[in-house]
C-alpha positions as CSV (number, residue, x, y, z in Angstrom):
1,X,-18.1,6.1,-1.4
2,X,-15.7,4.4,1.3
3,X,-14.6,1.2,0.5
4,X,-11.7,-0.9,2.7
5,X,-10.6,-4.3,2.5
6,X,-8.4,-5.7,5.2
7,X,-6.9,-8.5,3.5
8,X,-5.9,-7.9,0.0
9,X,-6.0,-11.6,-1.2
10,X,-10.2,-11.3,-0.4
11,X,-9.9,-9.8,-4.0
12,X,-9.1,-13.4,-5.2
13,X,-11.8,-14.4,-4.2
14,X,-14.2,-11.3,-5.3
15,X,-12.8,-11.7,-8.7
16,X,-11.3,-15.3,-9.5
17,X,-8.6,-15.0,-11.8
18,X,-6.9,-11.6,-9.8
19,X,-3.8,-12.0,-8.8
20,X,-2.3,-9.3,-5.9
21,X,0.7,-8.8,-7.8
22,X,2.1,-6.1,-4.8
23,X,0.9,-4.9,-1.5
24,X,3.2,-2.1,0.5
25,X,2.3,0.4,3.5
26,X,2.8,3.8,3.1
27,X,6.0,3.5,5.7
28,X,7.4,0.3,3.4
29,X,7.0,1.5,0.1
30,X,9.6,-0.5,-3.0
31,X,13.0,1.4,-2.5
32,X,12.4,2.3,-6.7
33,X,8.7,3.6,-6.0
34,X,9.9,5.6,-2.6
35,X,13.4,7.1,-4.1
36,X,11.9,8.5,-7.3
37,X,9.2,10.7,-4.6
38,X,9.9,14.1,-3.9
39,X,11.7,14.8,-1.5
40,X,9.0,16.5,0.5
41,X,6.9,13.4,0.2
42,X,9.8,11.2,1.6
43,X,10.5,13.3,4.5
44,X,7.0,12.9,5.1
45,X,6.7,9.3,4.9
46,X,10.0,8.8,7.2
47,X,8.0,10.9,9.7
48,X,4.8,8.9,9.3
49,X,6.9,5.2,9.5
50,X,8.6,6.9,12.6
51,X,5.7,7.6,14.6
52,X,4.2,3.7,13.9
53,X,0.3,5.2,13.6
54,X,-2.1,2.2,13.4
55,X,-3.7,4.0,10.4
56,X,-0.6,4.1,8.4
57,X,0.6,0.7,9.3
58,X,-3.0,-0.5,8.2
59,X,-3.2,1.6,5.1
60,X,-2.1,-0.5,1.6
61,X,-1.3,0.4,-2.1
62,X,-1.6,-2.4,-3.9
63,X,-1.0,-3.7,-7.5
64,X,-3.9,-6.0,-8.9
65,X,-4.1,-7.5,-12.0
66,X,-7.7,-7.8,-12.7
67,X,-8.5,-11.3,-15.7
């Protein structure tokens, strides 16, 4: 299954009563979320942010909170 949703607040309207509660790119993940990766994964992720791909600037983890 492949499912993408360009704007996260669509969900609002797929499900009233969700609320986007967070919505980061992989290259601008939450200091808290990004510091407590390993350090592997954060070298990784500065190289990815560095290199400004379209499919990491377009790609988004995001907190719902589903009613």
């Amino acid at each position: 299954m492949q499912w993408s949703c360009a704007d996260p607040a669509e969900l609002t309207v797929w499900r009233p009563g969700a609320r986007i509660l967070a919505s980061h790119t992989l290259s601008a993940l939450p200091p808290l979320m990004y510091d407590e990766l390993p350090a592997p994964y954060r070298e990784m992720l500065a190289g990815l942010a560095a290199q400004r791909l379209p499919q990491v600037e377009e790609y988004r983890l995001n907190l719902v909170q589903l009613p």
